[in-house]
PyMOL commands that place a pseudoatom at each C-alpha (Angstrom):
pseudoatom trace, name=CA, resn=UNK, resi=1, chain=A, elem=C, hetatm=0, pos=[9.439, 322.455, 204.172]
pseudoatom trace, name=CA, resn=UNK, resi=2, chain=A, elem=C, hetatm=0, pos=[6.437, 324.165, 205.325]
pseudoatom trace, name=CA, resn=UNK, resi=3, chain=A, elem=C, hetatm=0, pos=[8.098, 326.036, 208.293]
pseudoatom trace, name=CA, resn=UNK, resi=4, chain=A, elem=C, hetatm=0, pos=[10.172, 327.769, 205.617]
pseudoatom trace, name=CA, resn=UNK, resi=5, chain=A, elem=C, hetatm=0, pos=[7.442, 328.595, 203.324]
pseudoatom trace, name=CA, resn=UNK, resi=6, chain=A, elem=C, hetatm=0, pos=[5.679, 330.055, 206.510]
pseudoatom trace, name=CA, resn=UNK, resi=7, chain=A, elem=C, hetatm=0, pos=[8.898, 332.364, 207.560]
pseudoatom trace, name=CA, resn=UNK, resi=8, chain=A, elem=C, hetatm=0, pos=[9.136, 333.563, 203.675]
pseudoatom trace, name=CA, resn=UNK, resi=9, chain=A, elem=C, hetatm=0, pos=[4.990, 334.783, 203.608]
pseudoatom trace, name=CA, resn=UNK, resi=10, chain=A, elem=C, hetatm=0, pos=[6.019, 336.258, 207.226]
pseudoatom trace, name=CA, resn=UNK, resi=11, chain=A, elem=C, hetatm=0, pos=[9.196, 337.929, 206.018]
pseudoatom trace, name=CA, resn=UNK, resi=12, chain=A, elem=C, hetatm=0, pos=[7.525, 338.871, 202.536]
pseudoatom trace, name=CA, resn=UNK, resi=13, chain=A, elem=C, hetatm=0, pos=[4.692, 340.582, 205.228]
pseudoatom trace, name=CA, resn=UNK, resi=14, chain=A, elem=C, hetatm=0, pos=[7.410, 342.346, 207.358]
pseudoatom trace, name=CA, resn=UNK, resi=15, chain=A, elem=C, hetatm=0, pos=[8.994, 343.963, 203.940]
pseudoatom trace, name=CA, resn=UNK, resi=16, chain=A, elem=C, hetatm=0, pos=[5.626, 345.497, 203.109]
pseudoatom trace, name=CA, resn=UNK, resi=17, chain=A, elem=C, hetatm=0, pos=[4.911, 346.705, 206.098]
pseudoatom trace, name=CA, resn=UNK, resi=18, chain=A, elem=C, hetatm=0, pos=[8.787, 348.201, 206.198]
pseudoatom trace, name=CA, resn=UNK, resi=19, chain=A, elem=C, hetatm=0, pos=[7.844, 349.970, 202.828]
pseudoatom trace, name=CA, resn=UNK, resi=20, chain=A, elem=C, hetatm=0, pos=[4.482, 351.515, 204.296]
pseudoatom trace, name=CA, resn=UNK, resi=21, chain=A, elem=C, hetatm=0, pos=[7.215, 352.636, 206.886]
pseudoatom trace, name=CA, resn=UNK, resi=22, chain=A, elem=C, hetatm=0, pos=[9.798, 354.017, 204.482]
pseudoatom trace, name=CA, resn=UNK, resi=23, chain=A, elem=C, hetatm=0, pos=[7.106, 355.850, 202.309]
pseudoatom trace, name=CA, resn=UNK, resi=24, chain=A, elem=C, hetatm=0, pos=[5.686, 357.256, 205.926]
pseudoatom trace, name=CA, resn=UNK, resi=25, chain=A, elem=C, hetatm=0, pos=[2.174, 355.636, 204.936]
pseudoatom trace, name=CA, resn=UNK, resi=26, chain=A, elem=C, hetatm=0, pos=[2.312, 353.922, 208.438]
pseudoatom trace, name=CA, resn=UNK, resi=27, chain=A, elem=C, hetatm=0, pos=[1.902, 357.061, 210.544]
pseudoatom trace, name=CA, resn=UNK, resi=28, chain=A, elem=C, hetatm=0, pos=[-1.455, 358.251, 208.334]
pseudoatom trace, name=CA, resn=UNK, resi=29, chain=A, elem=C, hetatm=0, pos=[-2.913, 354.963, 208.793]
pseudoatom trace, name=CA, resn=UNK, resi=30, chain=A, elem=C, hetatm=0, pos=[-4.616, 352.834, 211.358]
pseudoatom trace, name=CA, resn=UNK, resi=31, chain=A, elem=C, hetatm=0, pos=[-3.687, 349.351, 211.876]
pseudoatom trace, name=CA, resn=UNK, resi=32, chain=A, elem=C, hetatm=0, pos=[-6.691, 347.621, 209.985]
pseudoatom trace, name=CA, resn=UNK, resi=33, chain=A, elem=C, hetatm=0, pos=[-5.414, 349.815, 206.805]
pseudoatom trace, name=CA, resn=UNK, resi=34, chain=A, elem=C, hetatm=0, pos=[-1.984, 349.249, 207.076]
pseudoatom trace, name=CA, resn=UNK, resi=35, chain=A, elem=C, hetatm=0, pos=[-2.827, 345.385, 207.441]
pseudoatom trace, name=CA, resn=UNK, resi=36, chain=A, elem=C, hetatm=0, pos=[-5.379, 345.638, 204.149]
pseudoatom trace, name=CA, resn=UNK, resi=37, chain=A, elem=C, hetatm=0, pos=[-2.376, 347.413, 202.312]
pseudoatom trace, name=CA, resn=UNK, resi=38, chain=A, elem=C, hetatm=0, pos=[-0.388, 344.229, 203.468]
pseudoatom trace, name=CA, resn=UNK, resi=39, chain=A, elem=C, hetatm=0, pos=[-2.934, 341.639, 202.553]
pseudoatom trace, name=CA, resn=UNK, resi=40, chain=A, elem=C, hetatm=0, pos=[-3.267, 342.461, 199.005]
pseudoatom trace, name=CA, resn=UNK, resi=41, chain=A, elem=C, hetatm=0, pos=[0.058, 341.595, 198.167]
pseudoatom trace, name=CA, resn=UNK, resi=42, chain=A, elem=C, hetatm=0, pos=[-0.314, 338.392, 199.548]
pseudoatom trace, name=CA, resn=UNK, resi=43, chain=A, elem=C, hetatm=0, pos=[-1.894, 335.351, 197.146]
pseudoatom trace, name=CA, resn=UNK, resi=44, chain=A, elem=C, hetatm=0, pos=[-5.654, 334.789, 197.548]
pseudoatom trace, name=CA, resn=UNK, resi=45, chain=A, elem=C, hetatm=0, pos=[-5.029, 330.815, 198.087]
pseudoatom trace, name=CA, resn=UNK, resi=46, chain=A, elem=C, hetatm=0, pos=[-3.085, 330.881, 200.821]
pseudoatom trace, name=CA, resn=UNK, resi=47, chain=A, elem=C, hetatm=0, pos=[-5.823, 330.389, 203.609]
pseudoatom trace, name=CA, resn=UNK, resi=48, chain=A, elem=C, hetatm=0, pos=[-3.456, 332.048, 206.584]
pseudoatom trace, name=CA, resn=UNK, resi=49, chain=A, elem=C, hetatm=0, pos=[-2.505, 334.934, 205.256]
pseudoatom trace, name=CA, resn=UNK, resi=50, chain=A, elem=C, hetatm=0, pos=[-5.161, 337.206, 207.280]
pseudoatom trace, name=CA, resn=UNK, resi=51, chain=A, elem=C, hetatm=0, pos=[-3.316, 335.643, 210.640]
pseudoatom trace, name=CA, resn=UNK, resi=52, chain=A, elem=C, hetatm=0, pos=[-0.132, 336.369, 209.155]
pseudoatom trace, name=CA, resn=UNK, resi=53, chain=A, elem=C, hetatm=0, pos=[-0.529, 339.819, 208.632]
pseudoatom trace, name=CA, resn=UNK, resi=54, chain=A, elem=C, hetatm=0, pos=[-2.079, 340.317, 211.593]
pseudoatom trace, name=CA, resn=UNK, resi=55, chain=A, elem=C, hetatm=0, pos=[0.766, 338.839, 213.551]
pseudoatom trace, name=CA, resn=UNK, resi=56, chain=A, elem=C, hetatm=0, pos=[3.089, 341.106, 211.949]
pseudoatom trace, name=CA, resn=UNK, resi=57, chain=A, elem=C, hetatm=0, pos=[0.570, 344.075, 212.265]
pseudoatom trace, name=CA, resn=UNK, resi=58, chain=A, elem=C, hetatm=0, pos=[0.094, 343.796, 215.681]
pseudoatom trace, name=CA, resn=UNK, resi=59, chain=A, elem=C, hetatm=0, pos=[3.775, 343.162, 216.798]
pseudoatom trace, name=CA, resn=UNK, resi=60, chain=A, elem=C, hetatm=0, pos=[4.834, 346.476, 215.137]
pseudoatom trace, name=CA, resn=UNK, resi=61, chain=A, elem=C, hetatm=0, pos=[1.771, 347.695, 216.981]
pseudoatom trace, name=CA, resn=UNK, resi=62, chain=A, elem=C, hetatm=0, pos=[3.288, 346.663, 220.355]
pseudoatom trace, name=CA, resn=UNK, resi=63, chain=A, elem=C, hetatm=0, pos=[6.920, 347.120, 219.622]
pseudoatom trace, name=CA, resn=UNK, resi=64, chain=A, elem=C, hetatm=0, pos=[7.166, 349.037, 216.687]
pseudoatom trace, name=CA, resn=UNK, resi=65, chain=A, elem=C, hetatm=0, pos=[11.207, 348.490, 216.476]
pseudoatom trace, name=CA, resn=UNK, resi=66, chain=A, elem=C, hetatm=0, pos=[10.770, 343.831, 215.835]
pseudoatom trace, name=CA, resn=UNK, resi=67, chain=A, elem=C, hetatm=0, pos=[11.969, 342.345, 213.188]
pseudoatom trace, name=CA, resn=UNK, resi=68, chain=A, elem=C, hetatm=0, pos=[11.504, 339.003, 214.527]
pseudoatom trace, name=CA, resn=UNK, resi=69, chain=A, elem=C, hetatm=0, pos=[10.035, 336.217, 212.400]
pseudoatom trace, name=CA, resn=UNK, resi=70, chain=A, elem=C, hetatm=0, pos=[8.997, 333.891, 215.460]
pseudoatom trace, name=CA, resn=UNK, resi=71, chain=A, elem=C, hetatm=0, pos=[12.449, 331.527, 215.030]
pseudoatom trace, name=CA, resn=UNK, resi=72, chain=A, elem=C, hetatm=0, pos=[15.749, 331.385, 215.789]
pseudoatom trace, name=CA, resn=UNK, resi=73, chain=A, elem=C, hetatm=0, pos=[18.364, 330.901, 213.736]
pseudoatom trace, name=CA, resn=UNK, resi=74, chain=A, elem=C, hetatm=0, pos=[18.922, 327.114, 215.172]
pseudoatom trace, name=CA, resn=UNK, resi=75, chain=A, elem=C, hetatm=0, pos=[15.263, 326.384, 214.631]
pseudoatom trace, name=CA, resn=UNK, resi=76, chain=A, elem=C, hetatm=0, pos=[14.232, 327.051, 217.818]
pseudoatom trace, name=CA, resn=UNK, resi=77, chain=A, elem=C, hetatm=0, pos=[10.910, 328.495, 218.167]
pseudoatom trace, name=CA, resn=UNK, resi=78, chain=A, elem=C, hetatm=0, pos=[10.062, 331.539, 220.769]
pseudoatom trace, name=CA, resn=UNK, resi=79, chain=A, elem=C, hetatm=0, pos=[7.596, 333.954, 220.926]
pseudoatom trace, name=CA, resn=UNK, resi=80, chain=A, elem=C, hetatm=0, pos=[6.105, 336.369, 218.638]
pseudoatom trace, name=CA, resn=UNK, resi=81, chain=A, elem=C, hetatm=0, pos=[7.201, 339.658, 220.376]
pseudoatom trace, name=CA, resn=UNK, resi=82, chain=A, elem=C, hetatm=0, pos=[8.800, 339.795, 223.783]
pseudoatom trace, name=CA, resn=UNK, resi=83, chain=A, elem=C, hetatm=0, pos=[7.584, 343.235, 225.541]
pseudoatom trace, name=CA, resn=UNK, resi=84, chain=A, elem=C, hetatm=0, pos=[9.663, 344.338, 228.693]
pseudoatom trace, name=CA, resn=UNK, resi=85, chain=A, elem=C, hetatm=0, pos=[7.315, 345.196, 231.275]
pseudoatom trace, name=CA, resn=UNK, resi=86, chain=A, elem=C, hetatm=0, pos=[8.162, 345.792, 235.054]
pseudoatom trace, name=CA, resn=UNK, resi=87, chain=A, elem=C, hetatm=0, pos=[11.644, 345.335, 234.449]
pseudoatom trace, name=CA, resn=UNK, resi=88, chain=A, elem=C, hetatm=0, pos=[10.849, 342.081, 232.830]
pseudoatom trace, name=CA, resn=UNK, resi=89, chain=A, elem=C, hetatm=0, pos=[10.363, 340.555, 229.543]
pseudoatom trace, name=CA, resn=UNK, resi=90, chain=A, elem=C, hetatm=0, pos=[7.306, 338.996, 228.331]
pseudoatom trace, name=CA, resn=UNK, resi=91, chain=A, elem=C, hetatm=0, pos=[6.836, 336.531, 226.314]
pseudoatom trace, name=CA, resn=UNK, resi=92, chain=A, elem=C, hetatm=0, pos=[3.282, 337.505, 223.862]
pseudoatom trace, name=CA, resn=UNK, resi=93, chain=A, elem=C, hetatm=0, pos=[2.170, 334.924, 221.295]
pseudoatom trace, name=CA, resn=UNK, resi=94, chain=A, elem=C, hetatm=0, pos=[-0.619, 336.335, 218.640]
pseudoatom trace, name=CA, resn=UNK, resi=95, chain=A, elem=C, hetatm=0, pos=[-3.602, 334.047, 217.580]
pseudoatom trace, name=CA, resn=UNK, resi=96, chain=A, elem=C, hetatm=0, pos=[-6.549, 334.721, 215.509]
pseudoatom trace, name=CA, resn=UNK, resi=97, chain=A, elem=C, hetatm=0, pos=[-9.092, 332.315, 214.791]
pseudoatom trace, name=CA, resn=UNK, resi=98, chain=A, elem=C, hetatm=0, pos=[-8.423, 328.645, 214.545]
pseudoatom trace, name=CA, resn=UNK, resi=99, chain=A, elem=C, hetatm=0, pos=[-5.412, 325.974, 214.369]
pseudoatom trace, name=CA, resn=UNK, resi=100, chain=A, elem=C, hetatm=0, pos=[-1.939, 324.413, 215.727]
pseudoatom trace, name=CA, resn=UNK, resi=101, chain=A, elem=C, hetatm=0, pos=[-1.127, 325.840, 219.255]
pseudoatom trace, name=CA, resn=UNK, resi=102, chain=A, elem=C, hetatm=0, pos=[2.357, 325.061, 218.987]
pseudoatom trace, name=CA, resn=UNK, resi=103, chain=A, elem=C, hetatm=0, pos=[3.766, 328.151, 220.678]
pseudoatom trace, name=CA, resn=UNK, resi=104, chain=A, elem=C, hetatm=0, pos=[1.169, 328.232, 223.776]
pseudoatom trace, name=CA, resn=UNK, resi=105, chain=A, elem=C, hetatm=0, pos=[3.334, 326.699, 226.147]
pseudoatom trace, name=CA, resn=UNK, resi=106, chain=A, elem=C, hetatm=0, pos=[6.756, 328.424, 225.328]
pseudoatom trace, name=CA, resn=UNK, resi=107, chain=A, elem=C, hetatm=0, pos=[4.626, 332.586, 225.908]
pseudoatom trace, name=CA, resn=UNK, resi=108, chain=A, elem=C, hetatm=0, pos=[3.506, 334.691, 229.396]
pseudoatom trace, name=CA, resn=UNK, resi=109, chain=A, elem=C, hetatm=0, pos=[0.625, 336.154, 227.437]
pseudoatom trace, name=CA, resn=UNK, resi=110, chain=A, elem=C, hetatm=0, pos=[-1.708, 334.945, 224.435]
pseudoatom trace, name=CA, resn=UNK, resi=111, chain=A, elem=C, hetatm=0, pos=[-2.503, 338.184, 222.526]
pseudoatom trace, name=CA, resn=UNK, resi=112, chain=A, elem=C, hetatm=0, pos=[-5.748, 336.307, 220.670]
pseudoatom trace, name=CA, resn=UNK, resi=113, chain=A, elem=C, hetatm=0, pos=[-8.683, 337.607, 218.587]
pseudoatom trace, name=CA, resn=UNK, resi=114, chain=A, elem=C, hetatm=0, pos=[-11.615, 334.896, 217.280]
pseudoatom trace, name=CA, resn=UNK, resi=115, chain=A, elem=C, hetatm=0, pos=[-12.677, 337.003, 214.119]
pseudoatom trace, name=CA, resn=UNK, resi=116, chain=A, elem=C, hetatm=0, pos=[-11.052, 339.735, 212.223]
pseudoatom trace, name=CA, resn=UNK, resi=117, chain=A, elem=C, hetatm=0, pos=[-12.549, 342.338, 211.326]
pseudoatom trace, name=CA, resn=UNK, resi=118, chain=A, elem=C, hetatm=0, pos=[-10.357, 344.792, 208.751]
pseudoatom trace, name=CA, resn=UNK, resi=119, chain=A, elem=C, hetatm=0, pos=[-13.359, 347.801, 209.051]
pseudoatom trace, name=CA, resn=UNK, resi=120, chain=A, elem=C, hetatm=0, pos=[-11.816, 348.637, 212.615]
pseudoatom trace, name=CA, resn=UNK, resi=121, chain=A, elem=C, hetatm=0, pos=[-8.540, 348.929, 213.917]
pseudoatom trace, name=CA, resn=UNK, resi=122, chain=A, elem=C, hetatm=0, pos=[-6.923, 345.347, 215.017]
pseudoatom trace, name=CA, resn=UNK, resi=123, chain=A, elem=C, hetatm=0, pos=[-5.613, 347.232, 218.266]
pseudoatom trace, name=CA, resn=UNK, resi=124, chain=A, elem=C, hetatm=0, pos=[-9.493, 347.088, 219.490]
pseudoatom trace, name=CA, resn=UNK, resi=125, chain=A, elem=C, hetatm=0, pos=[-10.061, 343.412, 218.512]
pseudoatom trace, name=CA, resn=UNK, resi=126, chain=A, elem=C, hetatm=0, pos=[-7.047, 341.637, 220.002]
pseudoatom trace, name=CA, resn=UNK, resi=127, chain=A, elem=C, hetatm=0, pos=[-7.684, 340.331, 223.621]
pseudoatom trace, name=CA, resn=UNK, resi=128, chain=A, elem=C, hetatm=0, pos=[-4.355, 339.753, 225.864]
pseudoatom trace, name=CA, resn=UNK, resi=129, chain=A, elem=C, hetatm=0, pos=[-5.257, 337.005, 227.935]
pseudoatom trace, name=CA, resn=UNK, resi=130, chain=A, elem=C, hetatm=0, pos=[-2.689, 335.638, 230.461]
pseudoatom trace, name=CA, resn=UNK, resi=131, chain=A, elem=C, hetatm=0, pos=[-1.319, 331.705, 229.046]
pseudoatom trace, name=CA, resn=UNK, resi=132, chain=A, elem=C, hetatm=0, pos=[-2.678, 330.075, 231.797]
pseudoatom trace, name=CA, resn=UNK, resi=133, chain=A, elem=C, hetatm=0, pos=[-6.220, 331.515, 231.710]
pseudoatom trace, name=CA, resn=UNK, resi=134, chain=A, elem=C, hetatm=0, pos=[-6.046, 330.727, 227.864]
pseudoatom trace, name=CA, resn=UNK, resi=135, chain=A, elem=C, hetatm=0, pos=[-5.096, 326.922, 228.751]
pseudoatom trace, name=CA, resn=UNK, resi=136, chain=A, elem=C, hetatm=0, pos=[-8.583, 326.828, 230.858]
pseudoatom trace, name=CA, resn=UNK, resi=137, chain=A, elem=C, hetatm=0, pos=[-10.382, 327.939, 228.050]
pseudoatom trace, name=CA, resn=UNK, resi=138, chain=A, elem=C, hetatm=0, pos=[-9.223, 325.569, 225.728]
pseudoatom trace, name=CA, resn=UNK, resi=139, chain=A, elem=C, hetatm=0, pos=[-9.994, 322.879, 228.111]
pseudoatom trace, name=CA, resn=UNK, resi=140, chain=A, elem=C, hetatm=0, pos=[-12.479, 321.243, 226.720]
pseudoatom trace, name=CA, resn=UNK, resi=141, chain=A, elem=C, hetatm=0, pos=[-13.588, 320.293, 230.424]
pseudoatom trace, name=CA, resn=UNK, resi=142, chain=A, elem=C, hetatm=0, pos=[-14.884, 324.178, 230.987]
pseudoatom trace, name=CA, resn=UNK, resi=143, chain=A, elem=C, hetatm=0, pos=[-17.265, 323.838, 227.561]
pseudoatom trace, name=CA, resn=UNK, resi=144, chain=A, elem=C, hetatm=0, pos=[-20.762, 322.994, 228.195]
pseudoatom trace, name=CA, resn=UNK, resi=145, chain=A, elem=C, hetatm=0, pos=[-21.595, 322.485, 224.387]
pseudoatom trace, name=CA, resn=UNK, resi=146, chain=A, elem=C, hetatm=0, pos=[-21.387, 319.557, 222.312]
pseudoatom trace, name=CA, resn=UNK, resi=147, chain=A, elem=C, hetatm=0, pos=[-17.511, 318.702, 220.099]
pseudoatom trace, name=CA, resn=UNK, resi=148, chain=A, elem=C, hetatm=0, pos=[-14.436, 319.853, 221.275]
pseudoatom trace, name=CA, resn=UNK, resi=149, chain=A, elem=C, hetatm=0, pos=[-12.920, 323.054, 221.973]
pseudoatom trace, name=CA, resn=UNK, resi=150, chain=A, elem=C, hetatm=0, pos=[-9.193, 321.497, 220.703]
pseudoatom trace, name=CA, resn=UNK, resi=151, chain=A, elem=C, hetatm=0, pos=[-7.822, 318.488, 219.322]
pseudoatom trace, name=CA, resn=UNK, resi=152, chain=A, elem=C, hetatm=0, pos=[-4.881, 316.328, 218.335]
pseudoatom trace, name=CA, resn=UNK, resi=153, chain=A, elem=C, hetatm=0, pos=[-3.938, 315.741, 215.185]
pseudoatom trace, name=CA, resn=UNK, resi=154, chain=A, elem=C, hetatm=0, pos=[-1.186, 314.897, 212.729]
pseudoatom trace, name=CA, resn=UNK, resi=155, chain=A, elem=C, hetatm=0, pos=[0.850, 318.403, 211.143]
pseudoatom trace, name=CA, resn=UNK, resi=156, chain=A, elem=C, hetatm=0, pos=[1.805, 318.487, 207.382]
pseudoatom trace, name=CA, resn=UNK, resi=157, chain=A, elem=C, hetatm=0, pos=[5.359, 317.985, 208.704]
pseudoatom trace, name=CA, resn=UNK, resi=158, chain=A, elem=C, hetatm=0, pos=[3.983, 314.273, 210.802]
pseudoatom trace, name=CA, resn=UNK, resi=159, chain=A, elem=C, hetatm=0, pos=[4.258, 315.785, 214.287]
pseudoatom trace, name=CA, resn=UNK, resi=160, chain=A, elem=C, hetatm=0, pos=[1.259, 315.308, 216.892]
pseudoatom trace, name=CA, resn=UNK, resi=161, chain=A, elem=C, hetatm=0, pos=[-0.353, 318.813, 217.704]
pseudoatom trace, name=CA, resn=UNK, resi=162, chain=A, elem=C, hetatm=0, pos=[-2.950, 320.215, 219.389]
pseudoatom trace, name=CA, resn=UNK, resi=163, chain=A, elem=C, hetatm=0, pos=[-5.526, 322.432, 217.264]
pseudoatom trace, name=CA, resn=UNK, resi=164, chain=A, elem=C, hetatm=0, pos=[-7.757, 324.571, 217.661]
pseudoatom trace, name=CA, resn=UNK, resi=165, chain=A, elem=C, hetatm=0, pos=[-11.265, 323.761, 216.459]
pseudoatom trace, name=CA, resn=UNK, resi=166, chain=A, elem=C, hetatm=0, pos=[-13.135, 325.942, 213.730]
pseudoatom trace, name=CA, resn=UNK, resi=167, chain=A, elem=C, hetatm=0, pos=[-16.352, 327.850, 214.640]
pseudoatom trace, name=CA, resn=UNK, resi=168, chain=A, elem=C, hetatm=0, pos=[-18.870, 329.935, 213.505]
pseudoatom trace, name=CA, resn=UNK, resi=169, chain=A, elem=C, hetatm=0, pos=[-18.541, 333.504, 211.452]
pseudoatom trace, name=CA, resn=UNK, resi=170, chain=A, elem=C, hetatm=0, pos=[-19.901, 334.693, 208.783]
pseudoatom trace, name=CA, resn=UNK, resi=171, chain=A, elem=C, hetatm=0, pos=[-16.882, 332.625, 206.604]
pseudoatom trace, name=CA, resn=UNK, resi=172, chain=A, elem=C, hetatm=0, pos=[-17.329, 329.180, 208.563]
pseudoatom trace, name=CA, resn=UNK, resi=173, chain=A, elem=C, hetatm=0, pos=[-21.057, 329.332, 208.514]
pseudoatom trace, name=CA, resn=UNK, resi=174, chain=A, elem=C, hetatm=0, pos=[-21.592, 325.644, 208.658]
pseudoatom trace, name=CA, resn=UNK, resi=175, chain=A, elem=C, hetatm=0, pos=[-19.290, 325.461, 211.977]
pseudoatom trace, name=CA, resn=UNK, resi=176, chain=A, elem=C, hetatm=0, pos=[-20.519, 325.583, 215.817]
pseudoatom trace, name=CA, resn=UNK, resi=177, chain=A, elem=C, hetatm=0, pos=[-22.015, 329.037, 217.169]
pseudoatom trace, name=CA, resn=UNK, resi=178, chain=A, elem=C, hetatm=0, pos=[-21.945, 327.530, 220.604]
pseudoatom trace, name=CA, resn=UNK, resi=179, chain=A, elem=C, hetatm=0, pos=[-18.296, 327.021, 220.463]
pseudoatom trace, name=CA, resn=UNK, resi=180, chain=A, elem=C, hetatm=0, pos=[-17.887, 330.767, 218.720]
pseudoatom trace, name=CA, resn=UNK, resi=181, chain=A, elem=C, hetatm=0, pos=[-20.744, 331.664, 221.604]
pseudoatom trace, name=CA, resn=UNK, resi=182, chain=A, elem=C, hetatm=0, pos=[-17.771, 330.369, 223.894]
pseudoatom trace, name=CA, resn=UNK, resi=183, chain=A, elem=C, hetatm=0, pos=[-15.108, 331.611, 222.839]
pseudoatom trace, name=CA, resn=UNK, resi=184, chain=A, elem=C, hetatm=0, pos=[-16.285, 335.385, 222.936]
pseudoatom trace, name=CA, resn=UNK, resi=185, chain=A, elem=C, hetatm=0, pos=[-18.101, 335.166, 225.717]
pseudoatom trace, name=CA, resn=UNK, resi=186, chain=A, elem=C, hetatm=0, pos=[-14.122, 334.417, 227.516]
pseudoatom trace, name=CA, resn=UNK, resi=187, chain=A, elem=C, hetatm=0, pos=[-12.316, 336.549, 225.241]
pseudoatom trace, name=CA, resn=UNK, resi=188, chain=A, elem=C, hetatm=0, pos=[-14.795, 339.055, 226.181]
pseudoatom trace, name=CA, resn=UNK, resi=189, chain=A, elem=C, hetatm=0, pos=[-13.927, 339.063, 230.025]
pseudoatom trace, name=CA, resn=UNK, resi=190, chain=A, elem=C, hetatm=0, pos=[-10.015, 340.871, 229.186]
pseudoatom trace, name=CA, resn=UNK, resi=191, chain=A, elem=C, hetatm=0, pos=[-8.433, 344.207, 227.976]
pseudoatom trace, name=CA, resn=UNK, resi=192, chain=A, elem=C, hetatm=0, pos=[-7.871, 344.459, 224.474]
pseudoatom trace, name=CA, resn=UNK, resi=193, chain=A, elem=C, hetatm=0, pos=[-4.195, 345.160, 223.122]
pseudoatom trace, name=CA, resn=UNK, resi=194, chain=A, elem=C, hetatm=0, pos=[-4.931, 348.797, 222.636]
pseudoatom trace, name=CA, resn=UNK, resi=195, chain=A, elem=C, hetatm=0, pos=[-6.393, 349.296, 226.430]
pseudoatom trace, name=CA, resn=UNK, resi=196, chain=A, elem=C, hetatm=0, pos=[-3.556, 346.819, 227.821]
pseudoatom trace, name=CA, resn=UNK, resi=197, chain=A, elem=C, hetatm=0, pos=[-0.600, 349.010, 226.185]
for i in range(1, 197): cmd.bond("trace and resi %d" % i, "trace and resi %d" % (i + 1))
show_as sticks, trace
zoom trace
């Protein structure tokens, strides 16, 4: 039941963002406006609507042309946005902040940024970050601080996943700044979407 709540937000996200296309708002705006114009049409309870958007923000960002919504029609998931590069697809999963890591395993490229910020363009914030250097950092073997950079845990629908720990920002304030500390530090060390395009 979730999944299918999840693919109506996302395609209730891709419709506004096809109307800021129609009405040629898209061209006038940067990405961190087009994705606020997005986010207030979304409900103020639903806790992942700023990854949502995002997600569908950034793959019009990379391949302006998607209309995926991340699964097939025989429930098979795939990646967010598939890019062709070299004469060969790749597979891109987008991330922000914290939670299930589902898709990790199935992408080429994590395209992953810890905190939003919707006062600068997403294109600047979004780190590409090969999977398998993403994998390392999520090993909780490679962090020096105290807890755990993932864990396991039980989804809504009663499958085992592995999740991504919260940490620090300004909304999480009572979470680790040593993981956060972390996590930028690595993010830190690739090109962001806008210098990778």
């Amino acid at each position: 039941m979730e999944r299918f709540e999840t693919d109506a937000v996302k395609i209730q996200a891709r419709k506004e963002l096809e109307k800021l296309i129609l009405n040629g708002k898209i061209y006038h705006l940067e990405t961190n406006e087009i994705a606020k114009e997005i986010l207030a049409t979304f409900n103020e309870l639903d806790d992942g609507k700023i990854g949502k958007v995002c997600e569908i923000v950034i793959r019009h960002y990379l391949t302006p042309t998607s209309k995926r919504y991340g699964v097939t029609k025989n429930d098979k998931w795939y990646c967010d946005v598939k890019i062709l590069r070299g004469g060969r697809y790749l597979k891109v999963e987008i991330k922000t902040a914290c939670g299930e890591l589902q898709k990790v395993s199935f992408c080429d490229f994590m395209v992953y940024c810890p905190v939003v910020d919707f006062n600068n363009p997403l294109q600047t914030q979004f780190f590409v970050i090969p999977k398998d250097d993403f994998l390392q950092i999520m090993d909780c073997n490679n962090y020096a601080g105290s807890g755990q950079v993932t864990r396991r845990k039980s989804s809504t629908a009663g499958k085992l996943v592995i999740s991504f720990q919260s940490f620090w920002s300004e909304t999480r304030p009572k979470q680790s700044r040593k993981l956060a500390d972390y996590i930028w530090s690595n993010c830190e060390r690739y090109e962001t979407i806008e210098e990778w395009k």
